[in-house]
N, C-alpha and C positions, 0 to 999 in steps of 0.2 A: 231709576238710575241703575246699571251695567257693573255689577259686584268685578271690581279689576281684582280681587285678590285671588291668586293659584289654585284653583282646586286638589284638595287630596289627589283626587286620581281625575287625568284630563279624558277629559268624554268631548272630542270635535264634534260630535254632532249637536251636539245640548249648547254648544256655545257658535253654531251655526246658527240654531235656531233664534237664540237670544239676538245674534247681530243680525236676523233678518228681520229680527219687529223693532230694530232702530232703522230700518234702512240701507243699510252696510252690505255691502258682496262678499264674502271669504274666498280667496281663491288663493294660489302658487305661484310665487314667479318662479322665471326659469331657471333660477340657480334654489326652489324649491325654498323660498323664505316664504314666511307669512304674506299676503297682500290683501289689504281693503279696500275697498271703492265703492262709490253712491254708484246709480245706476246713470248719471249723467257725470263723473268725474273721472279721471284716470285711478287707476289703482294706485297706492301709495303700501311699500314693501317693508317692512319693518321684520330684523332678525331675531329670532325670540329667544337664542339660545336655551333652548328646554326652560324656557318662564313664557308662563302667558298672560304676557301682561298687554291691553289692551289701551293704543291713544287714538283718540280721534277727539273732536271737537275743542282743540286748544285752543286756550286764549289769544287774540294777537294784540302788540302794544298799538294805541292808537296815536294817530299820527295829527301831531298839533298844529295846525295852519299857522303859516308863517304870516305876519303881517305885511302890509305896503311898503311899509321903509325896509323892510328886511331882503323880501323881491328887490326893487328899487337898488337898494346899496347890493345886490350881490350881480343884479346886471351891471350895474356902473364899475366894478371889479373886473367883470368879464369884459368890458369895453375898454379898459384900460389896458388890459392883459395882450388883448389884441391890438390896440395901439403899438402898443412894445414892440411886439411881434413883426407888426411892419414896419417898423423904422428899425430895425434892425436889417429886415431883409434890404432896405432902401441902400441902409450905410453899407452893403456890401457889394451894390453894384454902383455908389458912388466911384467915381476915380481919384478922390480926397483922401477917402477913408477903407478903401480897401486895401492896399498894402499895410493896415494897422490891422484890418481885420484878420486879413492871411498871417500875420504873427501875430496875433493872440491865438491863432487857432494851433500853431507850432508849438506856443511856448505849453499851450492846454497839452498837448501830446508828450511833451517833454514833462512837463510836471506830473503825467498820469504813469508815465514809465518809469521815473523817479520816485513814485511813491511806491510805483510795484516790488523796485526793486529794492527798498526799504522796510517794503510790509513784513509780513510774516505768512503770506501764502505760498501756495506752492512754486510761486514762479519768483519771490522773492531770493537774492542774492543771500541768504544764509540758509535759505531751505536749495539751494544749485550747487553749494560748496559744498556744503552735506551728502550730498548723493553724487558729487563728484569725488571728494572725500573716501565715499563706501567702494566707487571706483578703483581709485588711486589704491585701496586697500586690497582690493581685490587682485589688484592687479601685481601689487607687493607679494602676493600670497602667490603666484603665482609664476613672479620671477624666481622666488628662491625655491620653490618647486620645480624649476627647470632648471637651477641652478642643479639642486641633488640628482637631477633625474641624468645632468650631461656627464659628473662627475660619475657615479656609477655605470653609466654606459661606457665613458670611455677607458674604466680602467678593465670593463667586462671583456668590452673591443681590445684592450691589449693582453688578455687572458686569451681569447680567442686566437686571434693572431699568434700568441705562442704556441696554443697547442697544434695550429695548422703549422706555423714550423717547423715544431718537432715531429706530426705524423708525417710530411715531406722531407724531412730531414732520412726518418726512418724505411722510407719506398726509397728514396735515391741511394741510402747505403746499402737495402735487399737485394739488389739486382749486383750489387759490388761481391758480397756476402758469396750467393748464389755462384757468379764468376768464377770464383777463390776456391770454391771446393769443387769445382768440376773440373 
């Protein structure tokens, strides 16, 4: 039996050798994890995270044969199932029963968009008022920042405007000024 416990210090080649006298491959896969394989099996890759711990030949659980009545009743299940199935498809191209069919399939769409919008996922009606909500909020923050931004402008604009009054005020009396003394 194949010592699984760590070695003090790992020597790949001592543990090469040990899994070539059980029959085992050592080899790399391509993202360089451990990989074993018989010489008839594919490799199987196992990550060792710096432990080298070593599986192969695991147990598997065995599998209990089913009895006759158990086969038996689980075919008879599945022949029923597909009974269903087609008398379903049948009542849908009845001309009886398909206008009940075509509203059961409306009212199924209606009670599936009723539930949506009752849920609590993302497309449900309190999670859309919410983020229409952050919206609305955003957009409040937004008004009364253009509310500050018009008021300041336009008492700037009426700063401006004076002082362009007064330095045309003061060109139109220079050339007066000017006149007077010559």
């Amino acid at each position: 039996m194949l010592d699984v416990t760590p070695p003090m210090r790992y020597n790949r080649h001592r543990e090469r050798e040990t899994l070539g006298e059980l029959g085992l491959h050592v080899g790399r896969s391509r993202n360089n994890d451990l990989a074993l394989g018989t010489p008839f099996h594919s490799f199987h890759h196992f990550t060792l995270d710096n432990q080298h711990f070593i599986w192969y030949n695991t147990p598997m659980e065995k599998r209990t044969q089913r009895s006759p009545q158990e086969l038996i009743a689980e075919q008879q299940a599945k022949l029923e199932r597909m009974q269903v199935r087609q008398a379903h498809a049948e009542a849908k191209s009845n001309p009886a029963l398909s206008p009940l069919m075509d509203e059961k399939g409306d009212l199924a769409k209606e009670i599936r968009e009723a539930k949506k919008l009752l849920g609590s996922g993302p497309q449900s009606a309190d999670a859309r008022i919410e983020k229409h909500q952050d919206w609305i909020d955003k957009i409040e923050v937004e008004r009364t920042d253009a509310g500050m931004v018009l008021e300041s402008a336009e008492s700037r604009l009426l700063q401006i405007n004076a002082e362009i009054a007064s330095a045309i005020q003061g060109i139109v009396e220079a050339p007066k000024e000017n006149a007077l003394e010559a």
